[in-house]
N, C-alpha and C positions, 0 to 999 in steps of 0.2 A: 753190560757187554754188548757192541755193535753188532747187531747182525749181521753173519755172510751169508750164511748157507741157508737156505730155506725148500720144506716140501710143501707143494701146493696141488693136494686132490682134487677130483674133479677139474685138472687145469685144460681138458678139452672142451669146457661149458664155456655158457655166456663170463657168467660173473670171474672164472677161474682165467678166463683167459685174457682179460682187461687188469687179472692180478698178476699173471705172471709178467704181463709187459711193464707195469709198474715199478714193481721190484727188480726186472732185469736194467731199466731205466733210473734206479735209486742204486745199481751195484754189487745189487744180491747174486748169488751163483743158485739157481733154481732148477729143481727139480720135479718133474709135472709127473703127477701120479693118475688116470684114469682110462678105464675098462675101453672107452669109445676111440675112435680117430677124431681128431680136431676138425671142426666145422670150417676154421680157417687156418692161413699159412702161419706156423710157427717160426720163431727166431730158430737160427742156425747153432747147433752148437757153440759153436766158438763165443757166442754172444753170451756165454752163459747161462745155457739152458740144454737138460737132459729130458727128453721126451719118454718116459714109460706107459706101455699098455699094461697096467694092472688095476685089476678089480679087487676094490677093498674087501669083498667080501674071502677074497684070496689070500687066504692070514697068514704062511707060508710066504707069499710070494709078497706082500707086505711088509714083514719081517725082515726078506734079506734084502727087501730095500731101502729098508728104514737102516739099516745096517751100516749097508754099503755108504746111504748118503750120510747118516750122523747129523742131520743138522740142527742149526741153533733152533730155528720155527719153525710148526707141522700149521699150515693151511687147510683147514679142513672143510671143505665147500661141497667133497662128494655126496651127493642125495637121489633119492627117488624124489622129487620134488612137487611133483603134482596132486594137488589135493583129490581131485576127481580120478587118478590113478590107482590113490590108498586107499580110496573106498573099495575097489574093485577087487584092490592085490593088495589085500595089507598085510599078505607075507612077503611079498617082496618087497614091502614097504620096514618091514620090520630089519628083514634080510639085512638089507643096504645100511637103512639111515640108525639102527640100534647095532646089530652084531657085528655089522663095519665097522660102528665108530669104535665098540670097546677092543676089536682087532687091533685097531689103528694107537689106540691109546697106550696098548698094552707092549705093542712093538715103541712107542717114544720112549716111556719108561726106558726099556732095555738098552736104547741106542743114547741116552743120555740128553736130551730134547730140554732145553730151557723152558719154552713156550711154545702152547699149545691153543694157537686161536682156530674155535669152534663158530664157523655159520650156521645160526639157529635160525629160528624166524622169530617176527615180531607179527607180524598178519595171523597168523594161523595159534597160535600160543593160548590167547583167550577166548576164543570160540564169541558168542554174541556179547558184548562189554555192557553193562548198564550204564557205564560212566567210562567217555571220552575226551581226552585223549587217555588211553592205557598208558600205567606205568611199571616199574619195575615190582614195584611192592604190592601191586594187585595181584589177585588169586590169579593165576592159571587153570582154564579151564577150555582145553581144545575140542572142536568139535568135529575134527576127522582124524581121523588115524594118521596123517602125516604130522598135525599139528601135534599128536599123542605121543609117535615114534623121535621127533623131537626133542619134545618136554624130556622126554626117557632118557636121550641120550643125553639131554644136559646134566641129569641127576646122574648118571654113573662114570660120565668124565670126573664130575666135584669127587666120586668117590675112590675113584682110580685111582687120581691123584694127592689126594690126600696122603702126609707124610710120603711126600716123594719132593727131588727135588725139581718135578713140571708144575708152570704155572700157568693157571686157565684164564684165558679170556674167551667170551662168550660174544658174539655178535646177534643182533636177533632184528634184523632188518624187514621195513614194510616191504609192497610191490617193489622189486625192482625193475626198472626199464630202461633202453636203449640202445644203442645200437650193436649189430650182432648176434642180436638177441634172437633166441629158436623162434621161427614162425610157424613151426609146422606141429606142435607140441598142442597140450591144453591147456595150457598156463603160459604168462604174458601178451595179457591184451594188446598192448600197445603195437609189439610188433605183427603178431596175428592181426588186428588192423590195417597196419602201414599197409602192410605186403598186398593183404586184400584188395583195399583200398585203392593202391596204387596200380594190382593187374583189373582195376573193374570188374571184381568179382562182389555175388550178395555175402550181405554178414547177417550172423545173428548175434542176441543178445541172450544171454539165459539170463531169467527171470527180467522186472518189469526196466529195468537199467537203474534204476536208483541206490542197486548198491554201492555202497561210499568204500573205498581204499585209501591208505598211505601209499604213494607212488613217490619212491626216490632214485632218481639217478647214478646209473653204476657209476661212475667216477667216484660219486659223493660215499657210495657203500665200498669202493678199492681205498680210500682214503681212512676211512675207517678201522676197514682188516690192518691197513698198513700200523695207526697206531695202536690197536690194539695188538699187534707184536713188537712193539717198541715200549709204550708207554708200560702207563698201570694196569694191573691186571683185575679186569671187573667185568661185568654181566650189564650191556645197555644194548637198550632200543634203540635204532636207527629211524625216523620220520622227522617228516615236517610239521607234524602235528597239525595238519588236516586233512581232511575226507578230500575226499573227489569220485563224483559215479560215474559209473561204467556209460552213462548215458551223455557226463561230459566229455570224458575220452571220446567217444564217438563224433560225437559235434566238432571239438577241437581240432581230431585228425583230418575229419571231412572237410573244414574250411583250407587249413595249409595244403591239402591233398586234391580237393577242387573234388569230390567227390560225391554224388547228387544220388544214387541207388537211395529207397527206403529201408532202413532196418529191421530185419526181422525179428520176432523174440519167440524162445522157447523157454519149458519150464526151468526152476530151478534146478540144481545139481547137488546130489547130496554133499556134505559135508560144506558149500557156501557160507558163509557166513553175510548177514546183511549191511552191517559198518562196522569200522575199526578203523583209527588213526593212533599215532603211537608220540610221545613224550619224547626227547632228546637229550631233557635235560640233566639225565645223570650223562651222558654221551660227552657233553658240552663241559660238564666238572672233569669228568676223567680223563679225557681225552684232546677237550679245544676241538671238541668235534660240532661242527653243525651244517645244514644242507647249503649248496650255494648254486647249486643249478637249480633257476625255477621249472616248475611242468611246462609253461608255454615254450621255453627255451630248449629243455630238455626232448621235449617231442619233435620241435623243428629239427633239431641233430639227428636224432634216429629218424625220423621222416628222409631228411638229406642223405644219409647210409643207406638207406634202402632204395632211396632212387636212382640213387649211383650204381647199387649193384644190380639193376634192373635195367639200367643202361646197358651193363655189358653182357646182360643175356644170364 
């Protein structure tokens, strides 16, 4: 059955709000569900887009939204997302990314929800990997409470829905980066970079910068959400299936950015993990999914977004 109608949580963040223009740009009638006010200008009504301020943690007020909009796909993107945040508050880490989702779950069920694509992570899932690139069939083993809170919630969507008629798909994407992206948060180097970068400000590095990440471009991860509420319903990793460290992101940005300050480094941050890169290739059977933005390319765009917006002050 074609998609019309679609709820997309979290649609005032980076990644939700690159999804909601998508979908409103493929036809869908979209309904944005999250707690914050939008970072940027949203589509108007009439373009097919309903704006609500509701916090999933608000199961009630979830409820009669899930209700009211009835629709074919639940977008599920709302997070506490920062691993150095879990550590700190891993009840309000619990709060959000565990009691929210089975909120969220529990209200589709009831509203009649065909599909139910969950944004999990792929970074944070296996905690330090003995063997890279991670795939789907390897142990998970998180080593912060975000990466925990997670894992959790993927296990009680499968259970929720089981003998119902919702069907899950699971997204579990490396770094995501680009443009739009919060600069002002603990999480996403690339833009915390740029921004820096670009007002001649110092940066630091925590720990020695050799940590390796999966870094994939939100386009390449909206392309994904999109067929995993279209297509088959399955559980895959999002990457390019290689590392890259914190210490080349810096270099990289530095050369496009003209950027000459030394970098600082401080210790590690609990919950870090040292490298991870992630597999694609169930992504690529299930879906025809695979990355097409490179990082040299990918960063020049988000470098360019932030110039522009630094242009007009």
């Amino acid at each position: 059955m074609p998609e019309r109608t679609a709820l997309v949580t979290g649609s005032s963040g980076f990644l939700g709000g690159h999804l909601v223009a998508r979908l409103i740009a493929d036809g869908v009638d979209v309904t944005g569900l999250d707690a914050a006010e939008p970072r940027s200008p949203r589509p108007a009504p009439e373009a097919g887009f309903r704006d609500l301020r509701i916090d999933v943690r608000d199961a009630a007020a979830v409820r009669v939204a899930m209700l009211e909009t009835r629709p074919d796909v639940v977008y599920h993107l709302a997070a506490q997302a920062s691993v150095s945040v879990s550590m700190r508050e891993p009840l309000t880490d619990i709060e959000t990314n565990v009691i929210g989702t089975v909120q969220l779950a529990r209200a589709a069920i009831e509203s009649g929800v065909r599909r139910f694509v969950f944004v999990s992570t792929g970074g944070a899932l296996y905690g330090n990997p003995s063997v890279v690139p991670v795939t789907e069939e390897m142990h998970a083993a998180p080593a912060s409470v975000y990466g925990a809170s997670k894992l959790a919630a993927e296990q009680y969507l499968a259970v929720l829905f089981a003998d119902t008629d919702v069907s899950l798909s699971v997204v579990r994407p490396g770094n995501i980066y680009g443009p739009a992206q919060d600069p002002h948060g603990e999480a996403g180097v690339v833009a915390i970079f740029s921004q820096r970068m670009l007002r001649g400000e110092p940066l630091t590095i925590f720990g020695d910068g050799s940590q390796q990440r999966d870094y994939v471009y939100v386009t390449d991860v909206v392309d994904a959400c999109v067929q995993a509420g279209a297509g088959a319903a399955a559980t895959c990793l999002l990457g390019t299936g290689a590392g890259t460290s914190t210490l080349t992101i810096f270099e990289t940005l530095a050369r496009l950015i003209g950027y000459t300050l030394p970098v600082r480094y401080a210790p590690d941050r609990p919950g870090d993990i040292q490298r991870i890169w992630l597999s694609a290739a169930r992504a690529q059977q299930a879906w025809g999914w695979t990355p097409r933005v490179s990082l040299e390319a990918g960063m020049a765009e988000t470098v360019a977004w932030f110039r522009a917006r630094e242009a007009q002050g």
